[in-house]
C-alpha positions in Angstrom: 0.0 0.0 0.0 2.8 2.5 0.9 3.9 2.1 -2.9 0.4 3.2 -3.9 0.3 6.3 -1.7 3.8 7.1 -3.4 2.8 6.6 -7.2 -0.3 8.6 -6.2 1.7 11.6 -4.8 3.9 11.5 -7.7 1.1 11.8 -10.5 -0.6 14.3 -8.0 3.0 16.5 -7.9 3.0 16.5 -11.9 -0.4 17.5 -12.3 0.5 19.9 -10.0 3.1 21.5 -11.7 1.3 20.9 -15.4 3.9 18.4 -16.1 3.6 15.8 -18.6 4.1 12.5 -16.8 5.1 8.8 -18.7 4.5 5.8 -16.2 7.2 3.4 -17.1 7.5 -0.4 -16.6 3.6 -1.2 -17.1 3.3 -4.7 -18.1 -0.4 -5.8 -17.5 -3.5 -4.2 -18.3 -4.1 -4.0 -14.9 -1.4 -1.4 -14.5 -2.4 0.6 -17.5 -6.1 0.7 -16.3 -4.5 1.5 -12.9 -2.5 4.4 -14.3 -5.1 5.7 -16.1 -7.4 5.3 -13.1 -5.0 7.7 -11.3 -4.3 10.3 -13.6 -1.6 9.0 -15.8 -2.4 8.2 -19.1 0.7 7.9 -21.1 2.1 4.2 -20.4 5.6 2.7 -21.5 6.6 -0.9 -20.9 6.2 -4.4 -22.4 2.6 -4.2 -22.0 2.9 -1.6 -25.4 6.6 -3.6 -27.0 9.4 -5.7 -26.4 13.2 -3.7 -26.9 13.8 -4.2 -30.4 17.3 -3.5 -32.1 18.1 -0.2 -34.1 17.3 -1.2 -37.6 14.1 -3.1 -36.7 12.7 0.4 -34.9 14.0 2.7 -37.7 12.2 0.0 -39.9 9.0 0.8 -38.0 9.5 4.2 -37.7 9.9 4.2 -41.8 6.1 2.2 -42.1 4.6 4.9 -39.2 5.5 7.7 -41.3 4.6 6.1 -44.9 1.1 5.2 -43.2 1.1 8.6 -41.9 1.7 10.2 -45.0 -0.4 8.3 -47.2 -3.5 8.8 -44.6 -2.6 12.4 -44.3 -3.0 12.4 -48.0 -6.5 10.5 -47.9 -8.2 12.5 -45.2 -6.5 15.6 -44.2 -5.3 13.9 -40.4 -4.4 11.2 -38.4 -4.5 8.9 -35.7 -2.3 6.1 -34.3 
């Protein structure tokens, strides 16, 4: 429980101070429904990916911004 009260006061200092808070290390949907529960809504951890080496993220990067572009194109905007 005392880790809790801590991630709680932390969420409540950012919002606080208008900052933009990340939780990291979520790895179930219960901690992403958690987060988001308490304020926090931008998640990274292995519940969102797995590391993956340079080339295979520039590689996905590369097919984000063609899919980007090409939907841009279609529509006038975008959403991941």
């Amino acid at each position: 429980m005392a880790d809790l009260a801590m991630y709680r006061a932390i969420i409540g200092l950012a919002r606080s101070l208008s900052m933009t808070l990340v939780a990291e290390g979520v790895q179930t949907p219960e901690q992403r429904a958690w987060t988001a529960a308490n304020g926090c809504t931008l998640i990274q951890g292995y519940l969102l990916g797995r590391p993956e080496a340079p080339q295979a993220a520039a590689d996905t990067l590369d097919r984000l911004a063609a899919e980007h572009a090409r939907r841009r194109k279609e529509r006038g905007d975008f959403v991941i």
